[in-house]
N, CA, C and O atoms as CSV, one atom per row, in Angstrom:
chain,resi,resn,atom,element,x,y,z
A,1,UNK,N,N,0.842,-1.174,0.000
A,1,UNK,CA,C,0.000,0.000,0.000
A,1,UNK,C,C,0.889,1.239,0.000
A,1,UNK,O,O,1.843,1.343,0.770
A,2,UNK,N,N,0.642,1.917,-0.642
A,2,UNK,CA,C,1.200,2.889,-0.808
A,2,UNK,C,C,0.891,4.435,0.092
A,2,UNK,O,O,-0.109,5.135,-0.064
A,3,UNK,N,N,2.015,4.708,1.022
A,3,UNK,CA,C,1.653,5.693,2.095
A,3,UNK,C,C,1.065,6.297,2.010
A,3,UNK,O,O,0.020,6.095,2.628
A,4,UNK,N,N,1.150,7.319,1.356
A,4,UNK,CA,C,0.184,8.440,0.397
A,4,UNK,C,C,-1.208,8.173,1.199
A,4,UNK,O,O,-1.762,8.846,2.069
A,5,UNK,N,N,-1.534,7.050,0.637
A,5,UNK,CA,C,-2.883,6.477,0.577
A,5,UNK,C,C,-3.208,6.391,1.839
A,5,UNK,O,O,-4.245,6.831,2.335
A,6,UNK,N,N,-2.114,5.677,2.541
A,6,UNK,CA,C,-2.642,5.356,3.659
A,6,UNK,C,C,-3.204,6.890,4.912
A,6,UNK,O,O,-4.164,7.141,5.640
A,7,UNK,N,N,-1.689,7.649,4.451
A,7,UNK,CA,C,-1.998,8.955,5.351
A,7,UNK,C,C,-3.175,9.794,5.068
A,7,UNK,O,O,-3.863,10.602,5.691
A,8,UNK,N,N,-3.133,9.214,3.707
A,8,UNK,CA,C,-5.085,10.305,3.158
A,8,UNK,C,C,-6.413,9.591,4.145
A,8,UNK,O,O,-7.238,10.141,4.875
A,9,UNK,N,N,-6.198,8.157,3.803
A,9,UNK,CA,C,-6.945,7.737,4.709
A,9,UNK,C,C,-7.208,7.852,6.216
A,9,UNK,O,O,-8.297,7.926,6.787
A,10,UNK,N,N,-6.351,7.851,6.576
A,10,UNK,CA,C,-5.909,8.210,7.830
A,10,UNK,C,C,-6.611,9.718,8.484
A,10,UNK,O,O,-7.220,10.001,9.515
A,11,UNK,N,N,-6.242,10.326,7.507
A,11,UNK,CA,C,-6.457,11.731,7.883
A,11,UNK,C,C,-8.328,12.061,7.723
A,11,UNK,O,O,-9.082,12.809,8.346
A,12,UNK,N,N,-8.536,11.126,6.620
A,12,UNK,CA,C,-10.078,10.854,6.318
A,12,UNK,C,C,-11.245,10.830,7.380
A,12,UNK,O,O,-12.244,11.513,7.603
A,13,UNK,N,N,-10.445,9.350,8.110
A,13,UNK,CA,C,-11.170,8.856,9.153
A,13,UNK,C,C,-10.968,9.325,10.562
A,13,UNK,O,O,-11.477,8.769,11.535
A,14,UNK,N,N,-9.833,10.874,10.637
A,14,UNK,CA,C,-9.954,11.201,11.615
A,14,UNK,C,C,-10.794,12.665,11.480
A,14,UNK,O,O,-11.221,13.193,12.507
A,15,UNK,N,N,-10.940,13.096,10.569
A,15,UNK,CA,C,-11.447,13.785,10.307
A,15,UNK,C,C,-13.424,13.552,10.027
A,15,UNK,O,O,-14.289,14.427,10.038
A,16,UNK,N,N,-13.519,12.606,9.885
A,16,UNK,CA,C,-15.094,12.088,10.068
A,16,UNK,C,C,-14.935,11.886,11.443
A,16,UNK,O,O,-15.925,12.367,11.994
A,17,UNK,N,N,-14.009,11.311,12.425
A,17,UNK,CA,C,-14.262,10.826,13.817
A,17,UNK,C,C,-14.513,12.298,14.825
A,17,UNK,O,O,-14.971,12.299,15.968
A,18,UNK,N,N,-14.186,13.185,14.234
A,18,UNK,CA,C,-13.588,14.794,15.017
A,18,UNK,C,C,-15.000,15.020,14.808
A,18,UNK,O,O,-15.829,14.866,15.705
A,19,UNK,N,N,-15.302,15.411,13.544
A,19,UNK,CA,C,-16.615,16.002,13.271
A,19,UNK,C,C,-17.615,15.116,13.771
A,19,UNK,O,O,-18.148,15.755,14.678
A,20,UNK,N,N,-18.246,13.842,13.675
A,20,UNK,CA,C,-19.308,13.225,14.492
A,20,UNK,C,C,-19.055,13.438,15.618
A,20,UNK,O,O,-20.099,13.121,16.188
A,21,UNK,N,N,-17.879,13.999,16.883
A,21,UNK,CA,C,-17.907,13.862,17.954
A,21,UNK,C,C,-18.374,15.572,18.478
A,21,UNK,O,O,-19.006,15.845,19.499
A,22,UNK,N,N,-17.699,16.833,17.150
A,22,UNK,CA,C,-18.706,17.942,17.132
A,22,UNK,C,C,-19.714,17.983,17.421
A,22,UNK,O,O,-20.201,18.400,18.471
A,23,UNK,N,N,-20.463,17.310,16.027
A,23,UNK,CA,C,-21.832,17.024,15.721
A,23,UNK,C,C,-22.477,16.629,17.245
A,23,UNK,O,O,-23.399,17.200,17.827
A,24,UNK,N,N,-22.057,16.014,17.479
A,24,UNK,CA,C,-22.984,15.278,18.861
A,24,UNK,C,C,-22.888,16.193,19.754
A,24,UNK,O,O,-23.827,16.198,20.549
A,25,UNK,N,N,-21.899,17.162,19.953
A,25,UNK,CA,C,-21.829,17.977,21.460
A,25,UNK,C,C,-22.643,18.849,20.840
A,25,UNK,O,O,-23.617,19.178,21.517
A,26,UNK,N,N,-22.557,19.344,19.738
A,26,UNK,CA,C,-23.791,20.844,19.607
A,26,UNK,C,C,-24.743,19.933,19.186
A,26,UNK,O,O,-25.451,20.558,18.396
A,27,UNK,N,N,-25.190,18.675,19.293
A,27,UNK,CA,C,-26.751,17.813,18.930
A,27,UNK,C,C,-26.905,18.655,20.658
A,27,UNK,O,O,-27.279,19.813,20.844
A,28,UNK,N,N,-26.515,17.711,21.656
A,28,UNK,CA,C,-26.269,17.975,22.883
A,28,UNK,C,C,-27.360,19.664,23.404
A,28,UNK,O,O,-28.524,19.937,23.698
A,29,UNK,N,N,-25.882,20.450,23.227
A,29,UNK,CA,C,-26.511,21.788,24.029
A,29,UNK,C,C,-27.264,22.056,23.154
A,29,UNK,O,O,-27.484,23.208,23.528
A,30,UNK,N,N,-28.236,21.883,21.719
A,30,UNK,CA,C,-28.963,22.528,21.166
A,30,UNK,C,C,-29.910,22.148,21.914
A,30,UNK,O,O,-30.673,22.937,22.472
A,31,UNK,N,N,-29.982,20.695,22.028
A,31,UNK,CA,C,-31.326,19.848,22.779
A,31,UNK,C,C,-32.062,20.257,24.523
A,31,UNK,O,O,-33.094,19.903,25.094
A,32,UNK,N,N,-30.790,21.252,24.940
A,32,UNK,CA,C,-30.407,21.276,26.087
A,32,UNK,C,C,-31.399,22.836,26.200
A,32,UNK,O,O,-32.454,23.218,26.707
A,33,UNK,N,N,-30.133,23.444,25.267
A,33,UNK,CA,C,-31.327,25.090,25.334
A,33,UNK,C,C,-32.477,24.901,24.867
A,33,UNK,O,O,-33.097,25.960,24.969
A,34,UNK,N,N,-33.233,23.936,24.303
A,34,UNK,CA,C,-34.434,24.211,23.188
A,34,UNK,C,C,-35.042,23.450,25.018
A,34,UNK,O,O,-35.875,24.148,25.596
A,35,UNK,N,N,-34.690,22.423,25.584
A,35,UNK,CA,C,-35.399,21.787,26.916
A,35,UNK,C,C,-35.456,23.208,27.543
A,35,UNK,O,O,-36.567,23.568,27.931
A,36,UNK,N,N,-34.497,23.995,27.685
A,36,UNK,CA,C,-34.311,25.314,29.081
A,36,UNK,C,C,-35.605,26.385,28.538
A,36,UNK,O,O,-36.273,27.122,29.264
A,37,UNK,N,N,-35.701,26.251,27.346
A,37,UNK,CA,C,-36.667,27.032,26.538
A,37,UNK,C,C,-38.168,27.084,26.961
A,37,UNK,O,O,-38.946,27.845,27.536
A,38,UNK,N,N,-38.140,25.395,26.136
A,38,UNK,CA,C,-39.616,24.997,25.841
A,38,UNK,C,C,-39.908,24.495,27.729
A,38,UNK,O,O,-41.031,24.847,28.092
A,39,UNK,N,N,-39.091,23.785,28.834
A,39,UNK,CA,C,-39.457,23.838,29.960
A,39,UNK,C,C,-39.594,22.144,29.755
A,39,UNK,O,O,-40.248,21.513,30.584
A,40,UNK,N,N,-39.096,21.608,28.878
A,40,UNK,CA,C,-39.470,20.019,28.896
A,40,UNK,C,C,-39.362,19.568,27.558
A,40,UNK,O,O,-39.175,20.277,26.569
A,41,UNK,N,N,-39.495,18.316,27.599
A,41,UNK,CA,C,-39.483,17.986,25.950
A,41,UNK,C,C,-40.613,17.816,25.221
A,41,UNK,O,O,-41.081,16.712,24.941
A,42,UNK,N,N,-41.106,18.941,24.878
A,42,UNK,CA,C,-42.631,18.817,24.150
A,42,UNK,C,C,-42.203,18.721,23.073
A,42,UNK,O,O,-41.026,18.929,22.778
A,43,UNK,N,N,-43.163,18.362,22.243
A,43,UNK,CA,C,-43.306,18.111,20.957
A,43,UNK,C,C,-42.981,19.137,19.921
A,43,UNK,O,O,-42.487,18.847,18.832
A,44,UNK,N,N,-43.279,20.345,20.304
A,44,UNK,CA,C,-43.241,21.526,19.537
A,44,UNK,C,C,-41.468,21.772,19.734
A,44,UNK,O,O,-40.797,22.341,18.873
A,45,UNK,N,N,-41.002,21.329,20.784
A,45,UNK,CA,C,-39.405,21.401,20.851
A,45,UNK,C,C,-38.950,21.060,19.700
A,45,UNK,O,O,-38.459,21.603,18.710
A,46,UNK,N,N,-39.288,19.802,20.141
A,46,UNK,CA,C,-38.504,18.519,19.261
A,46,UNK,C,C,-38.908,18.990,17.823
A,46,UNK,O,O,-38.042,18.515,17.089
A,47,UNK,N,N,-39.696,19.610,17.157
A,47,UNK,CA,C,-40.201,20.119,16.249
A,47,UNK,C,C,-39.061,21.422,15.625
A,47,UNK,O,O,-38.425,21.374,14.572
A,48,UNK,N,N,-39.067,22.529,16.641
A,48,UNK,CA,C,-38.247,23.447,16.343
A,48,UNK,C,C,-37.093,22.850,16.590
A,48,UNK,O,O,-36.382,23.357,15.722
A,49,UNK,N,N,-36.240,21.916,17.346
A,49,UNK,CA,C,-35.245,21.358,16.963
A,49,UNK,C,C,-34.885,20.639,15.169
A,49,UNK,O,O,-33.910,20.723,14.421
A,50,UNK,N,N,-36.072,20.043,15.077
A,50,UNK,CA,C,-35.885,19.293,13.829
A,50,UNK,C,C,-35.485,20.601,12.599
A,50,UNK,O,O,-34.594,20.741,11.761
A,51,UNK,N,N,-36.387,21.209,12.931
A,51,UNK,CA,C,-36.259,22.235,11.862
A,51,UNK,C,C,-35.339,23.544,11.328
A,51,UNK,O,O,-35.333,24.237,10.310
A,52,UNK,N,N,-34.540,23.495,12.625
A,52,UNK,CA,C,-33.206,24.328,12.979
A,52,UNK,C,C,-32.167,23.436,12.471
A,52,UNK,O,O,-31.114,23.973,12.125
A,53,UNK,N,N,-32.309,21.789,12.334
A,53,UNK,CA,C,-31.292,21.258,12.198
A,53,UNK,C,C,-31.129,20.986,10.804
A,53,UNK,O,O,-30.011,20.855,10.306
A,54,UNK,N,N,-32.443,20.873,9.994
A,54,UNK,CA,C,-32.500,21.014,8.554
A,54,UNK,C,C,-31.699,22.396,7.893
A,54,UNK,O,O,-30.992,22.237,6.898
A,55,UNK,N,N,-31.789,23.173,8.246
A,55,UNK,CA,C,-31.664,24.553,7.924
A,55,UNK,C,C,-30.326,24.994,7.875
A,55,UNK,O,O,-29.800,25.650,6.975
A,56,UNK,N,N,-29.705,24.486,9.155
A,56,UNK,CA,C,-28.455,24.175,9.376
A,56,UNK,C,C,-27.626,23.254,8.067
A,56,UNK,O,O,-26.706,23.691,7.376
A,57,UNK,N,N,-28.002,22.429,8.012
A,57,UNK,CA,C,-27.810,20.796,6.888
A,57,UNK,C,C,-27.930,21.576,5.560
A,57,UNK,O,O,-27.023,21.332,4.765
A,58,UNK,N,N,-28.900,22.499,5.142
A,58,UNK,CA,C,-29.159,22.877,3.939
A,58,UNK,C,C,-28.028,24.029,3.912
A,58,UNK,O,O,-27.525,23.995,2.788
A,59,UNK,N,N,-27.536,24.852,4.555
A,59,UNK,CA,C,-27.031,26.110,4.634
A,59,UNK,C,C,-25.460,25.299,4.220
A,59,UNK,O,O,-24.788,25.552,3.220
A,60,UNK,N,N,-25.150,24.344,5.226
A,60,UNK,CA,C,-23.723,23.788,4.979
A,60,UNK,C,C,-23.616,23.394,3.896
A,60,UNK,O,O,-22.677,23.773,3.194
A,61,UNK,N,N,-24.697,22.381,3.376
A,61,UNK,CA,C,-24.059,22.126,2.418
A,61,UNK,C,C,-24.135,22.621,0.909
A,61,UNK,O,O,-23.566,22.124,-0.064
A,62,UNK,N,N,-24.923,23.648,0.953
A,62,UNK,CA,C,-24.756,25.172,-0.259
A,62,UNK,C,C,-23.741,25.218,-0.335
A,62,UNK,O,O,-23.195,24.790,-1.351
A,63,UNK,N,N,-22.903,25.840,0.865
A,63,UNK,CA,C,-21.861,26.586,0.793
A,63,UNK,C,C,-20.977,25.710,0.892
A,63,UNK,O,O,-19.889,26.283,0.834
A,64,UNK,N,N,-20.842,24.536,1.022
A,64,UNK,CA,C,-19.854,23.393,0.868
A,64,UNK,C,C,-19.650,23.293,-0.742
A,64,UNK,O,O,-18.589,23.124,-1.344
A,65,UNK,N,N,-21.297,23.485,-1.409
A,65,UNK,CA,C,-21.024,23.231,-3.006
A,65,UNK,C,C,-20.540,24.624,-3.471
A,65,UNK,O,O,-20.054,24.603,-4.602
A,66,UNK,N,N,-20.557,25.720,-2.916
A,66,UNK,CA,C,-19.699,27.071,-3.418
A,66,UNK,C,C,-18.955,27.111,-3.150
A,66,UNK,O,O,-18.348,27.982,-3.773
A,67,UNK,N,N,-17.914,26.282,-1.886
A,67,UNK,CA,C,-16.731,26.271,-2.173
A,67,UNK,C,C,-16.036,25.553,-3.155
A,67,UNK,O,O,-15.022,25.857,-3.784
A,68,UNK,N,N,-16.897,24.329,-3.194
A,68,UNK,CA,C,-15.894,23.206,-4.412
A,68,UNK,C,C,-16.528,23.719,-6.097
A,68,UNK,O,O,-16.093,23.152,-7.099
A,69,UNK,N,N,-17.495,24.749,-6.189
A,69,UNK,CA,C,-17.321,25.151,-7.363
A,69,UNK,C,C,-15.783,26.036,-7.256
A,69,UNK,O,O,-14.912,25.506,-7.946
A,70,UNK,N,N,-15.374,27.170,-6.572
A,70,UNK,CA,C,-14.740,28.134,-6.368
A,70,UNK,C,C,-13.590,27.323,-6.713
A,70,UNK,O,O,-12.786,27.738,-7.547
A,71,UNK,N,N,-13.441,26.179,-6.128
A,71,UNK,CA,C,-11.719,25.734,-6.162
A,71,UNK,C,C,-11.928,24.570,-7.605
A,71,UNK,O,O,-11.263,23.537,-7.677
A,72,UNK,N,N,-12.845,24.930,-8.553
A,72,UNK,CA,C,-12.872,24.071,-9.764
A,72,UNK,C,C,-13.283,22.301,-9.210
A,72,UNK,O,O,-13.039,21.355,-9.958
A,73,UNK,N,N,-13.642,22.190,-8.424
A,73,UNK,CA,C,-14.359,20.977,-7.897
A,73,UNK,C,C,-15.709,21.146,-8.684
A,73,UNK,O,O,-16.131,22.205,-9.147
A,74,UNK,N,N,-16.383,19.764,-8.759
A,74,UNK,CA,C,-17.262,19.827,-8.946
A,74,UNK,C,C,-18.683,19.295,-7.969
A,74,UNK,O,O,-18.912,18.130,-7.645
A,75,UNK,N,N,-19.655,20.701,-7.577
A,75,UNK,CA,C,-20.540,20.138,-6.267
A,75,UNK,C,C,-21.510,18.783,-6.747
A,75,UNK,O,O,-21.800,18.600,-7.929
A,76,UNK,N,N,-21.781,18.231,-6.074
A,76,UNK,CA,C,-22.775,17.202,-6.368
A,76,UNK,C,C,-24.017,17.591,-6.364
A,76,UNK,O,O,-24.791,16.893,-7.018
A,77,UNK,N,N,-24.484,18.598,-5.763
A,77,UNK,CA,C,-25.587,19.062,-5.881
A,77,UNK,C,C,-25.498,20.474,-6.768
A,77,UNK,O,O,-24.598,21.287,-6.557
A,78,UNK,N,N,-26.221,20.619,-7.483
A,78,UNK,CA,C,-26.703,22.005,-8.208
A,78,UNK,C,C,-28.245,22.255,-8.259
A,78,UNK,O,O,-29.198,21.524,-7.989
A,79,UNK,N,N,-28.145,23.672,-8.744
A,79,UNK,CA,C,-29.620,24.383,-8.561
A,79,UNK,C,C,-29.737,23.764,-9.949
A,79,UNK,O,O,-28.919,23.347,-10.768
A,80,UNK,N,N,-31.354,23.883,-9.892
A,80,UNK,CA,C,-32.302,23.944,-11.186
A,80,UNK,C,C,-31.787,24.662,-12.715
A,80,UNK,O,O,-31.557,24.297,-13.868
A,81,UNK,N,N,-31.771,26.248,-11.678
A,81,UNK,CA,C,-31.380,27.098,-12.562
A,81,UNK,C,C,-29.917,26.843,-13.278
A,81,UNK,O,O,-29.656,27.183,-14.433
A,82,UNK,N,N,-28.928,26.119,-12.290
A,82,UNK,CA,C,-27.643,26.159,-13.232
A,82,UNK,C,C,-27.659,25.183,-14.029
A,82,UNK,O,O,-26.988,25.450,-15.026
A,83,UNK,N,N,-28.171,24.042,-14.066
A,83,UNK,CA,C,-28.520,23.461,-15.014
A,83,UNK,C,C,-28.360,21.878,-14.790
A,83,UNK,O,O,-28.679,21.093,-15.683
């Protein structure tokens, strides 16, 4: 195997391990302030949670596809309009 490879990999899977362990601490205090908020876990929480977290998901990954247009990547997702 050729190092290269291996250190890309490497760097891959620590880099997915970093970010899911992000991901989970702000899953965490979002769940935490939206409980300090709403006073419990009602439904309407868990609701405005869901929907903060979409929004979030959609926003990243726009601008994930405007960066890899910018650096001549190509995004996997495109608008309608671009074609």
């Amino acid at each position: 195997m050729d190092a290269r490879i291996f250190i890309q990999t490497i760097i891959a899977l620590a880099s997915a391990s970093l970010g899911l362990v992000a991901a989970l601490a702000w899953n965490e205090a979002i769940r935490a302030t939206i409980r300090k908020i709403a006073s419990d876990d009602s439904l309407a929480g868990l609701y405005v949670y869901a929907i903060l977290a979409t929004l979030v998901a959609i926003l990243v990954v726009t601008w994930l596809g405007w960066v890899a247009a910018k650096m001549g990547g190509e995004a996997k997702i495109t608008s309608e309009a671009e074609g």
